[in-house]
C-alpha positions in Angstrom: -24.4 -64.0 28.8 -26.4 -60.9 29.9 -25.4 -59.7 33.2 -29.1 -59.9 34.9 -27.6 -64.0 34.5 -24.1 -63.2 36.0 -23.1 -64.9 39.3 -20.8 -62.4 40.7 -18.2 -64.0 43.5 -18.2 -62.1 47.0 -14.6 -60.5 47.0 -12.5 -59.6 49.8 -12.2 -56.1 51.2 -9.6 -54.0 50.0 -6.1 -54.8 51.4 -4.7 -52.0 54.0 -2.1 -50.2 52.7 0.4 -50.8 55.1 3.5 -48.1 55.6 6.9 -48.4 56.9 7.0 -47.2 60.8 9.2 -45.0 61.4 12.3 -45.5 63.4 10.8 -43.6 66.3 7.1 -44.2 66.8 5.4 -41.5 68.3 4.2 -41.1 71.8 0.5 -41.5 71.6 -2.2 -39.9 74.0 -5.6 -40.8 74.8 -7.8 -38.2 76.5 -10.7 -40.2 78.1 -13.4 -37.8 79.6 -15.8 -39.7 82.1 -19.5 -38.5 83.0 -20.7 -39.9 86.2 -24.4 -39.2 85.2 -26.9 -39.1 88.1 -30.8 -38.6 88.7 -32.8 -37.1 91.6 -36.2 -39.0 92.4 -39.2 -37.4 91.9 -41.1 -35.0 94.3 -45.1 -34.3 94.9 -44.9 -32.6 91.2 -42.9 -35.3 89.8 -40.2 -33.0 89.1 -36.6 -34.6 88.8 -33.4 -33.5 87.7 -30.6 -34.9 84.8 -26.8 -34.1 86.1 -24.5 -34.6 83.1 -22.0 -34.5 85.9 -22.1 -35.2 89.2 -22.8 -32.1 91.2 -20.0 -32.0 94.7 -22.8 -29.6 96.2 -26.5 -29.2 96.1 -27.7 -25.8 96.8 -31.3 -26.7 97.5 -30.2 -29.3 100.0 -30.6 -26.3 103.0 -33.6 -24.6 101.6 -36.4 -24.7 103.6 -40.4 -24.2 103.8 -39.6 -19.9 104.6 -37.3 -19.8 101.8 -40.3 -21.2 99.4 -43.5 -19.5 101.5 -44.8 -16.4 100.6 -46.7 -15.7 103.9 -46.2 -14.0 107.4 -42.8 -15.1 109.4 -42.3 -15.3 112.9 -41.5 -11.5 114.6 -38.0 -13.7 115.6 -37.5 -14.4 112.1 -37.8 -11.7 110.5 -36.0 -9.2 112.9 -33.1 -11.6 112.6 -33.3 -11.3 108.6 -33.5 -7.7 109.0 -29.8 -7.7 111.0 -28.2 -9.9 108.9 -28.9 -8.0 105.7 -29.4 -4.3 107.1 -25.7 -2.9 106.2 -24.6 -0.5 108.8 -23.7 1.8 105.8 -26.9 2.0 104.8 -27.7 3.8 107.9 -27.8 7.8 108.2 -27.2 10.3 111.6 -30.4 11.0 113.3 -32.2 14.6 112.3 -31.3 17.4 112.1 -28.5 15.5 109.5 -27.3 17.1 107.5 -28.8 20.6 108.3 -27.7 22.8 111.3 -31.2 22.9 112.7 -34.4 21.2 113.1 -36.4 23.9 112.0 -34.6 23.9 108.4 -35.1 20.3 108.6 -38.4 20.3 108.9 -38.5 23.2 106.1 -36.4 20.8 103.7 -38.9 17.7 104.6 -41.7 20.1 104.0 -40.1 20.9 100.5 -39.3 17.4 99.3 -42.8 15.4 100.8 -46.0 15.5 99.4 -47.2 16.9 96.0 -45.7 18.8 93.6 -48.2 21.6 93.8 -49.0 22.7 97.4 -52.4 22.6 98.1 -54.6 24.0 100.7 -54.5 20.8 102.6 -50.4 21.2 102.3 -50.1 24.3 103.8 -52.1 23.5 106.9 -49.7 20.7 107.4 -46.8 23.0 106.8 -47.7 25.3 109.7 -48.9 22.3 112.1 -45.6 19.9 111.7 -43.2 23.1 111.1 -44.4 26.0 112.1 -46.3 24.8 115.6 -43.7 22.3 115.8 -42.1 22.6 119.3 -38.1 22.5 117.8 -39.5 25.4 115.3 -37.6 28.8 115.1 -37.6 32.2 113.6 -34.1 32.6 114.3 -33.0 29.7 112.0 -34.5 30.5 109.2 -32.4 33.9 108.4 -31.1 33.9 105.1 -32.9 30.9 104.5 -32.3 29.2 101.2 -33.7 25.9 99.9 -31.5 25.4 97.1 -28.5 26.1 99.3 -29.6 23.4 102.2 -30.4 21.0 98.8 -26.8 21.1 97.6 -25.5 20.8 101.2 -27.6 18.1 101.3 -26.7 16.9 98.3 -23.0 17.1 99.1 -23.7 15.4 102.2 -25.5 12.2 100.9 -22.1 12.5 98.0 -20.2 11.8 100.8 -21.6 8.6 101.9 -21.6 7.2 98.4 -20.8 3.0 97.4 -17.5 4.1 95.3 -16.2 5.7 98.9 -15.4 2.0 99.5 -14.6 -1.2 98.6 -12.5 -0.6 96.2 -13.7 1.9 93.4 -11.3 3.7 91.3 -12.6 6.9 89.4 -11.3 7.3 85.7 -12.2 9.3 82.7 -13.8 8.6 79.9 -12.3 9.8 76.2 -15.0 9.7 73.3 -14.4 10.8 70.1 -17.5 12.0 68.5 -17.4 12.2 64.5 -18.8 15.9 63.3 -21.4 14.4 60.3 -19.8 16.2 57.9 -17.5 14.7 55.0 -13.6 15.4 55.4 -14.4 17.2 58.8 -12.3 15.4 61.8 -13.5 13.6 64.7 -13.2 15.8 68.2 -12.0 14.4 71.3 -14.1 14.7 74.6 -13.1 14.0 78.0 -16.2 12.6 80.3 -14.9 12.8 84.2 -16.4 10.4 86.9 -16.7 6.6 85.8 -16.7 5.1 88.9 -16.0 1.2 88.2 -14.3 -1.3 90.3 -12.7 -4.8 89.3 -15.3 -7.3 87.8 -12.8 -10.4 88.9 -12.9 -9.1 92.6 -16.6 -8.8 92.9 -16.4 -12.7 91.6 -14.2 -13.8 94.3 -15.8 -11.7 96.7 -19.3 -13.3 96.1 -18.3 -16.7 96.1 -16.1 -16.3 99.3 -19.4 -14.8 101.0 -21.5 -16.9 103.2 -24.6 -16.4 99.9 -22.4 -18.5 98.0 -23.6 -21.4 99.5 -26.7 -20.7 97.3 -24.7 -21.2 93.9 -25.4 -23.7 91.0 -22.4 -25.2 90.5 -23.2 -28.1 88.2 -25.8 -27.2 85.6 -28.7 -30.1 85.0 -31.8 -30.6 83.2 -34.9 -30.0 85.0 -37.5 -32.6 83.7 -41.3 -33.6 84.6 -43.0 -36.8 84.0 -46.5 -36.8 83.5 -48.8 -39.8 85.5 -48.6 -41.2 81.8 -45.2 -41.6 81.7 -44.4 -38.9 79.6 -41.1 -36.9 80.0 -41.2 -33.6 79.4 -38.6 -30.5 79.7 -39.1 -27.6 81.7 -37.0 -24.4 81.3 -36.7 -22.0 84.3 -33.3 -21.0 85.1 -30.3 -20.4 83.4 -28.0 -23.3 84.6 -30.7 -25.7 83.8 -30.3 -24.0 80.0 -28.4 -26.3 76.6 -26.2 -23.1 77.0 -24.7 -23.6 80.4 -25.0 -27.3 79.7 -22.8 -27.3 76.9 -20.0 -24.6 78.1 -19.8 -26.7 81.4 -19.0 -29.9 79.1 -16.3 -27.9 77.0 -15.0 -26.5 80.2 -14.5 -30.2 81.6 -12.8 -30.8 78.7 -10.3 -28.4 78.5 -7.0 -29.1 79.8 -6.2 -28.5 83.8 -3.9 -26.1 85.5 -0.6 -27.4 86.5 -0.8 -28.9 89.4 -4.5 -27.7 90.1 -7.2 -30.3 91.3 -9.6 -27.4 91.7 -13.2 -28.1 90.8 -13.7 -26.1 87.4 -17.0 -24.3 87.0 -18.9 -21.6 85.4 -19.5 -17.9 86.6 -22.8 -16.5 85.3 -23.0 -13.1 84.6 -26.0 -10.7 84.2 -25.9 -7.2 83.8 -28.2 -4.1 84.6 -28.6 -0.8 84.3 -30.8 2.2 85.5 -31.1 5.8 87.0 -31.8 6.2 90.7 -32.1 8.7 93.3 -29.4 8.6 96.3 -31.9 9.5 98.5 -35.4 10.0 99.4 -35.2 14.2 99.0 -32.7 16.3 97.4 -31.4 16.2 93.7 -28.4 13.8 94.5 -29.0 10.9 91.4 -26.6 8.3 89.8 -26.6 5.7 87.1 -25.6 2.6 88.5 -24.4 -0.8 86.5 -25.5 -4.0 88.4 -24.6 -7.2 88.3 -26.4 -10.7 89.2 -25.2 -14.3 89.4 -26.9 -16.1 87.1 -25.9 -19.6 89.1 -28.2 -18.3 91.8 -32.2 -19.3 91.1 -34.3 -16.0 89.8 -36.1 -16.8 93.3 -33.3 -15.7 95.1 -32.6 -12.8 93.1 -35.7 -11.3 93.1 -36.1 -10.7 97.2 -34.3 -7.8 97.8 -32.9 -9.1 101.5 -30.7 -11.6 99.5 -28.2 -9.7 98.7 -27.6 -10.5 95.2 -27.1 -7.0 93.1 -23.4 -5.9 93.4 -22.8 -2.4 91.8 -20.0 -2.5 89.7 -20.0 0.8 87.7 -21.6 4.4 88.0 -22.1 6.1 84.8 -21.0 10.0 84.6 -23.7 12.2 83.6 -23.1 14.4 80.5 -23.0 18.2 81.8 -24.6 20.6 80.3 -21.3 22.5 79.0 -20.4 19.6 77.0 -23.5 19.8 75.1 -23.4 23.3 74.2 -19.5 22.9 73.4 -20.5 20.4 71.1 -23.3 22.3 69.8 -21.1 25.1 69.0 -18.3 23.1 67.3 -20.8 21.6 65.4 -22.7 23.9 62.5 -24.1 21.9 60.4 -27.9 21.4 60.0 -27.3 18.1 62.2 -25.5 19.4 64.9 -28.5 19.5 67.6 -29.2 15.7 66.5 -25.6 14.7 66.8 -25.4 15.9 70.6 -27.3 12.8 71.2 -24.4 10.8 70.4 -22.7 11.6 73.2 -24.5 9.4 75.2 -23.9 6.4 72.4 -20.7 6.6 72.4 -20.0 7.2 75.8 -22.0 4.1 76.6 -19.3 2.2 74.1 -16.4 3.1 76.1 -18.1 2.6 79.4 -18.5 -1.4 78.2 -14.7 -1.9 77.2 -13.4 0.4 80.7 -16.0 -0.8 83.1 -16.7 -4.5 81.8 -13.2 -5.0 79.7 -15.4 -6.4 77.2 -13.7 -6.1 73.3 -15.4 -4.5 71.0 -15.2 -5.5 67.6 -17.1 -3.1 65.7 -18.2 0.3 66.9 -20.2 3.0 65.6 -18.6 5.3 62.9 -18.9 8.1 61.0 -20.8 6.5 58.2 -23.3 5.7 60.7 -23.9 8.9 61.7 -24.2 10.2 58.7 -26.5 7.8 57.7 -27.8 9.3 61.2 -28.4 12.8 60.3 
């Protein structure tokens, strides 16, 4: 009979191979991981917010219509912003700091102020707010120097600077910077003045200050719903991002501490860097690293009376005797080109000393070869 005619039977499943249990049956373990899921209501913009998890703290529960307005506070208002985020530090001796007189003051303000190329216009105001000045006198300006009083002043502002306190530690820096050439050793250089301080005590210190209160704890999906009904995403911070969203659920499923009922939550960190002046005159510069909290809105980060940059590094500037040291060790064609490395690799070890941060693959000789 053709098979198009066959009736086939149903059959049964296949039977479950069965095997012996051992004498011993294991101990077995369910790990059951719950998600209370919760949903805000909407506001005027019909804005609402997804928790995966239930949040123990709400951040935007105390913020209020100055925190979100962008126009004139009360004078009591703002002078009482002003002394809660003024530091004290911050604040230098009254002129004729740091010179010996207010005439060289006045000189040095003189100096530093205005344009670069003294005009007409310049120099009257050089002889009406120094010269006529009241304070001014002869007598203090014997053996006047400017670029003495500039280092002094220089060495003054030095004085006063962040890694004085709160815990900085000074440490060198040891590059080794390949010479370009084939078969030709690698020299050592030793960079003074990395001034770094503990990345794990600027955490705790930030969330045991009173701006912590500020934190996003529990990351959540900021949504909008159109008068149509339709549900749309919005993206605007980075613990509303997949990305915190999914570490935070990996890190609730990880196994606790011993005996710890802490809540376990995520420490977002963003990093910065650029050259500044120390101070409004003088030569005085640095290169700081900063630091932000990523768990605190980009609203809050951006006003600069929050509070939110901590300084965690200063990089050491490359003198000018280890560039011409390097020069001279170096005679190839390349040499001038490979000075600039300095800075690369300096930068490398700066990320593993001042950020511990592992780095698996660094630049090498090839590279600069390839380089030069």
């Amino acid at each position: 009979m053709p098979k198009r005619f066959q009736d086939i039977l149903p059959e049964a499943p296949a039977p479950v191979v069965l095997e012996e249990p051992p004498a011993e049956p294991p101990v077995r373990r369910v790990i059951l991981h719950v998600r209370d899921t919760m949903q805000t209501v909407l506001n005027r913009f019909r804005i609402f917010c997804e928790y995966p998890y239930r949040p123990s703290y709400d951040p935007d529960s105390h913020v209020t219509a100055d925190d979100l307005a962008n126009f004139p506070l009360e004078e009591e208002h703002l002078a009482e912003l002003a002394t809660k985020h003024d530091s004290p530090d911050s604040t230098q001796p009254p002129p004729p700091w740091p010179f010996t007189n207010m005439t060289k003051y006045n000189s040095m303000s003189w100096l530093n102020t205005g344009s670069n190329q003294k005009s007409e216009a310049e120099t009257t105001r050089l002889v009406d707010e120094v010269i006529n000045a009241p304070d001014f006198s002869r007598e203090d300006l014997r053996g006047f120097s400017a670029h003495r009083e500039n280092q002094l002043f220089d060495k003054a502002s030095s004085a006063d600077a962040p890694w004085n306190r709160d815990e900085w530690k000074e440490v060198d820096v040891d590059i080794d910077i390949p010479s370009g050439v084939k078969n030709v050793p690698a020299h050592a250089f030793k960079i003074p003045g990395l001034h770094r301080r503990s990345i794990v005590e600027v955490i705790k210190s930030a969330f045991a200050d009173v701006s912590a209160r500020d934190f996003h704890l529990t990351p959540f999906k900021r949504l909008v719903k159109s008068a149509s009904g339709v549900i749309t995403r919005v993206y605007d911070e980075v613990y509303t991002s997949d990305a915190w969203l999914n570490a935070h659920d990996l890190l609730q499923k990880q196994p606790a501490e011993a005996g710890c009922k802490l809540e376990r939550v995520i420490a977002g960190l963003m990093f910065w860097s650029d050259s500044t002046h120390l101070a409004d005159f003088g030569t005085a510069k640095a290169w700081p690293i900063y630091m932000y909290f990523a768990n605190l809105s980009k609203y809050v980060r951006a006003r600069p009376s929050s509070g939110a940059c901590h300084h965690i590094a200063y990089i050491p500037s490359v003198s000018k005797f280890n560039v011409v040291h390097i020069s001279l060790i170096y005679l190839s064609p390349s040499s001038f080109r490979t000075v600039s490395w300095i800075h690369i690799w300096l930068y490398q070890e700066i990320a593993q000393k001042a950020l511990n941060y592992p780095l698996s693959s660094r630049t090498d000789a090839a590279d600069l070869e390839a380089y030069a």
